[in-house]
Short mmCIF file of the C-alpha atoms (twelve columns), coordinates in Angstrom:
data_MODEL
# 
_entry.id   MODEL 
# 
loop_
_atom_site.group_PDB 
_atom_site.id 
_atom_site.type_symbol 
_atom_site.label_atom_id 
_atom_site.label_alt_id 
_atom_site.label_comp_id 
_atom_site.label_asym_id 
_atom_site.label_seq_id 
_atom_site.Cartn_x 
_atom_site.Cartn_y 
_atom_site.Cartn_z 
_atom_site.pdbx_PDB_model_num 
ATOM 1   C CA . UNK A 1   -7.834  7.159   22.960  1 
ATOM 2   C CA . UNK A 2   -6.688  6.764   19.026  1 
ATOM 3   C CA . UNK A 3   -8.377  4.105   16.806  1 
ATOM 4   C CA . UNK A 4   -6.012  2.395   14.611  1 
ATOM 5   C CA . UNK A 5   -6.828  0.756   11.331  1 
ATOM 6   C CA . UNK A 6   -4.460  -2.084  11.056  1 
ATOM 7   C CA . UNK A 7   -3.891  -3.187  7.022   1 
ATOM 8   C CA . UNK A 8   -0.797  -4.470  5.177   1 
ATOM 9   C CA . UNK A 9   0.425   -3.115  2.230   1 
ATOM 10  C CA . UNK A 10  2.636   -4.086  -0.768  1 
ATOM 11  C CA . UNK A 11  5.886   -2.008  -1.831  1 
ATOM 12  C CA . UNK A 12  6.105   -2.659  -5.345  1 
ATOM 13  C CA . UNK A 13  8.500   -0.413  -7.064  1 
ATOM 14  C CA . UNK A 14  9.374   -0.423  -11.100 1 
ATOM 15  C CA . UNK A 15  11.601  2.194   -12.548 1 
ATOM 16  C CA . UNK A 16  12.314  3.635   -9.238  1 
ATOM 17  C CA . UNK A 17  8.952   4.691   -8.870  1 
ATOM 18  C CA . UNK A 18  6.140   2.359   -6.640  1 
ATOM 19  C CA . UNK A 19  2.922   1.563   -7.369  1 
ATOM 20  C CA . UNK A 20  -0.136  2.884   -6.379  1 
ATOM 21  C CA . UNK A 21  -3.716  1.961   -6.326  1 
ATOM 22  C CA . UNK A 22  -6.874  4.471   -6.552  1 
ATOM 23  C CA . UNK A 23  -9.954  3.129   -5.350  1 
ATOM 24  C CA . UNK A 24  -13.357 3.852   -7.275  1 
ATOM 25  C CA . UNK A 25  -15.014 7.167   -5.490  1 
ATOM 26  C CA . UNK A 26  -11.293 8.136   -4.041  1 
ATOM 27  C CA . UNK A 27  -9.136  10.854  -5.062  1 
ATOM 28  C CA . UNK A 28  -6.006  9.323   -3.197  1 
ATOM 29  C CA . UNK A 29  -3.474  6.763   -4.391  1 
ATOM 30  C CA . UNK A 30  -2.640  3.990   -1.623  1 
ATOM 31  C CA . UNK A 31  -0.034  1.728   -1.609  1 
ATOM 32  C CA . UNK A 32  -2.162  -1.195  -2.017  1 
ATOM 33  C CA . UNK A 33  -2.973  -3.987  0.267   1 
ATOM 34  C CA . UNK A 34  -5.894  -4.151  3.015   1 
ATOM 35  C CA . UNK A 35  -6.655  -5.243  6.277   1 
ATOM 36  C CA . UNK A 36  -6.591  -8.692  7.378   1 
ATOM 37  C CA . UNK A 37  -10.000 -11.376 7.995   1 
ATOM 38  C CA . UNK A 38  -10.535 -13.503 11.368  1 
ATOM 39  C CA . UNK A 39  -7.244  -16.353 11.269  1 
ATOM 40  C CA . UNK A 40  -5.486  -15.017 8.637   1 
ATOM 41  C CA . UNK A 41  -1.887  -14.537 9.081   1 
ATOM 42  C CA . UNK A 42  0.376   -11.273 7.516   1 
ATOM 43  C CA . UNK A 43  1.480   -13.081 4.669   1 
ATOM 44  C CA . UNK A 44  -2.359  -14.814 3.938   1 
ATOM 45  C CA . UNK A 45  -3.992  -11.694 4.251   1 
ATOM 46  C CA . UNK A 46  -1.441  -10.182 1.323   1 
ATOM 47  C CA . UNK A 47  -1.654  -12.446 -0.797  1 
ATOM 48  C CA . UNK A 48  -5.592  -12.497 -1.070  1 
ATOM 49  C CA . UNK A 49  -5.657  -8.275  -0.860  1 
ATOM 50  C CA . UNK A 50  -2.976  -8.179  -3.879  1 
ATOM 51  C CA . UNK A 51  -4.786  -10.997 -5.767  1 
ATOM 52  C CA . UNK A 52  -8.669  -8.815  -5.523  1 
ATOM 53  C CA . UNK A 53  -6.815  -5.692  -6.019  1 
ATOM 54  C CA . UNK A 54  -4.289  -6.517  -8.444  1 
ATOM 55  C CA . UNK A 55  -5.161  -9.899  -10.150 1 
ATOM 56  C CA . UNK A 56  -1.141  -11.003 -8.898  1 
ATOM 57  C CA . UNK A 57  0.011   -13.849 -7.445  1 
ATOM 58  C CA . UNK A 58  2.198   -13.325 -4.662  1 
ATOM 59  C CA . UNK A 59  5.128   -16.118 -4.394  1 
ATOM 60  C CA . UNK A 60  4.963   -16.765 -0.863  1 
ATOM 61  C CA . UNK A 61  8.740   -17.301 0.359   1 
ATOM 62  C CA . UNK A 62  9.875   -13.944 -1.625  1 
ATOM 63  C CA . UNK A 63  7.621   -12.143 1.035   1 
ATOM 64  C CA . UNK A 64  10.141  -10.064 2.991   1 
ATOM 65  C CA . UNK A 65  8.418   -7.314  5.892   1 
ATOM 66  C CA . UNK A 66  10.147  -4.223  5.060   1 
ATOM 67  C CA . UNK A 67  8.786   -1.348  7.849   1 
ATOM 68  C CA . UNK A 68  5.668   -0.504  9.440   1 
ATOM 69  C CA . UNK A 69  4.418   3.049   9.375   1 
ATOM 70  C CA . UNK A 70  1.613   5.124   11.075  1 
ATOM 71  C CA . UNK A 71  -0.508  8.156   10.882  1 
ATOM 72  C CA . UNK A 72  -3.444  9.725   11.051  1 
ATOM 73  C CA . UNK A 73  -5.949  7.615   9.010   1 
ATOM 74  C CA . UNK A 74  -6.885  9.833   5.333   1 
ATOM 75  C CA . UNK A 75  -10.929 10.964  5.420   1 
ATOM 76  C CA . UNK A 76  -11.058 9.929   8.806   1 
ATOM 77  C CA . UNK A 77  -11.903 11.590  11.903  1 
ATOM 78  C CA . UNK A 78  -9.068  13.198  13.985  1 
ATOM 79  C CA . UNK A 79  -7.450  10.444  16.079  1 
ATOM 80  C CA . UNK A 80  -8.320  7.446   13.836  1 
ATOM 81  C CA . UNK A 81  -4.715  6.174   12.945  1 
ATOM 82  C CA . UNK A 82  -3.875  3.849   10.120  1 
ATOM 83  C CA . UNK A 83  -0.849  1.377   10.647  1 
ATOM 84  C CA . UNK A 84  0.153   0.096   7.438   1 
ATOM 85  C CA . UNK A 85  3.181   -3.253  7.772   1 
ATOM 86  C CA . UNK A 86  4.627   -3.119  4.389   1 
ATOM 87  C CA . UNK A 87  5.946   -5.977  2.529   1 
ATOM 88  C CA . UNK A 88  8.093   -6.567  -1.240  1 
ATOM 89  C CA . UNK A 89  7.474   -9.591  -2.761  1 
ATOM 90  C CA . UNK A 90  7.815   -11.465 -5.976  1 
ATOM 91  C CA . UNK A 91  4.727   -12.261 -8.181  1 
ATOM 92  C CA . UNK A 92  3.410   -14.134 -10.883 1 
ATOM 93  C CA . UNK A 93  1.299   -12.494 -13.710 1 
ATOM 94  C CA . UNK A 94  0.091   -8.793  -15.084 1 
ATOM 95  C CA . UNK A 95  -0.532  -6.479  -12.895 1 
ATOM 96  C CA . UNK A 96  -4.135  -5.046  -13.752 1 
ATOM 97  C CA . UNK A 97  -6.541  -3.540  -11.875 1 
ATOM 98  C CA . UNK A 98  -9.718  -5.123  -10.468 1 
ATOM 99  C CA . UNK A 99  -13.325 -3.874  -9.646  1 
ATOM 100 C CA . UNK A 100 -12.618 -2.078  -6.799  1 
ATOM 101 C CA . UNK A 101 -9.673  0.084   -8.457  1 
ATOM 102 C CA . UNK A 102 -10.408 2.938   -10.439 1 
ATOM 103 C CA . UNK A 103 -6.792  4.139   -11.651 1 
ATOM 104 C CA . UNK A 104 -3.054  2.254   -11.028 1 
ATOM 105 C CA . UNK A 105 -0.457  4.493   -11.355 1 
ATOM 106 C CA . UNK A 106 3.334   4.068   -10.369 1 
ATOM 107 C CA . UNK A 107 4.588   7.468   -7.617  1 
ATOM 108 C CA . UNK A 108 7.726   8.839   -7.661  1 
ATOM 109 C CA . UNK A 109 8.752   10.869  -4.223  1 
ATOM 110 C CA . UNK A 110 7.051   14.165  -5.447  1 
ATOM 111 C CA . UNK A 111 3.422   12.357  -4.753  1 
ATOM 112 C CA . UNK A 112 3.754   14.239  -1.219  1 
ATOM 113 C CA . UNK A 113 3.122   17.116  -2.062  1 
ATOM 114 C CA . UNK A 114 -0.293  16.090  -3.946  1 
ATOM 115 C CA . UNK A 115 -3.171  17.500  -1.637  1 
ATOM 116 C CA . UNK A 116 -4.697  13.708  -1.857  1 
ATOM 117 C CA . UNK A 117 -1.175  11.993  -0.552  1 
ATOM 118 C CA . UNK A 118 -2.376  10.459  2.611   1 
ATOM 119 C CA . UNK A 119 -0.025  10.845  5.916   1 
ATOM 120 C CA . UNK A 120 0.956   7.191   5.860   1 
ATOM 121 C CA . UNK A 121 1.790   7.237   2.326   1 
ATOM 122 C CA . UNK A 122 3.922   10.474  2.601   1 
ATOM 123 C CA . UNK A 123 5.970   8.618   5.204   1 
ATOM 124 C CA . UNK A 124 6.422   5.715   3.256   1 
ATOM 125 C CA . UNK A 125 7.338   7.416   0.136   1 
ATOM 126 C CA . UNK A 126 10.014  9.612   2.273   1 
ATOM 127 C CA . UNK A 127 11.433  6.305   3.530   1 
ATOM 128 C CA . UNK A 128 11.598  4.720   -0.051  1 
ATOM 129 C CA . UNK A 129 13.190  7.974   -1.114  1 
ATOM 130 C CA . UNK A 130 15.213  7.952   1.717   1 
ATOM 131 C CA . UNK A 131 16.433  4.342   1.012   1 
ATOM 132 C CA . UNK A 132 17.239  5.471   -2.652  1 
ATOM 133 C CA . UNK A 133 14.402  2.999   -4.039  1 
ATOM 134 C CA . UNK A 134 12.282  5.398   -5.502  1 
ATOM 135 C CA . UNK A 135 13.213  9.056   -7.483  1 
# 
């Protein structure tokens, strides 16, 4: 039986490229976001991950659930799945990152083919490519 890490995640694309987020001690780029705590809902949970991660505010009726992808969780053992619901939204502020995040950087498509491109982002960056949102 598969574990599955269940986190959301926010699409965030500039120039046709999206952002990612390295955490300190990582070599991989996530799209960033996290997993939910006890009674939040989706769109709770995003808001607060963006806002530690990012230092954004999230406007809460641009929040629009774009797709949910899965895959074999990155660094973990074989069978541990990740499920990441993506979301756009609007914000409010300057993107910077915050203690946990070593290095923002914005992906174009060709991030698959790093050695440190997680499964789950791979697929999501083939769908943005595949939706022409991203070179």
């Amino acid at each position: 039986m598969s574990k599955i890490i269940d986190k959301l995640a926010w699409i965030h694309i500039k120039n046709r490229k999206v952002l990612g987020a390295r955490t300190k001690g990582k070599a991989a780029f996530y799209v960033p976001g996290g997993k939910r705590e006890t009674g939040e809902s989706d769109k709770q949970a995003l808001i607060r991950e963006v806002k530690e991660e990012l230092q954004v505010d999230l406007i809460p009726d641009s929040i629009e659930y774009m797709q949910t992808f899965r895959a074999q969780a990155y660094n973990k053992p074989k069978g541990t799945e990740v499920q990441m619901k993506c979301f756009r939204a609007d914000f409010k502020g300057k993107i910077k990152q915050d203690n946990e995040i070593a290095e923002l950087n914005y992906l174009k498509h060709n991030y698959v083919y790093h050695k440190n491109c997680p499964a789950v982002d791979k697929i999501i960056l083939n769908y943005l490519k595949g939706n022409d949102l991203i070179d």
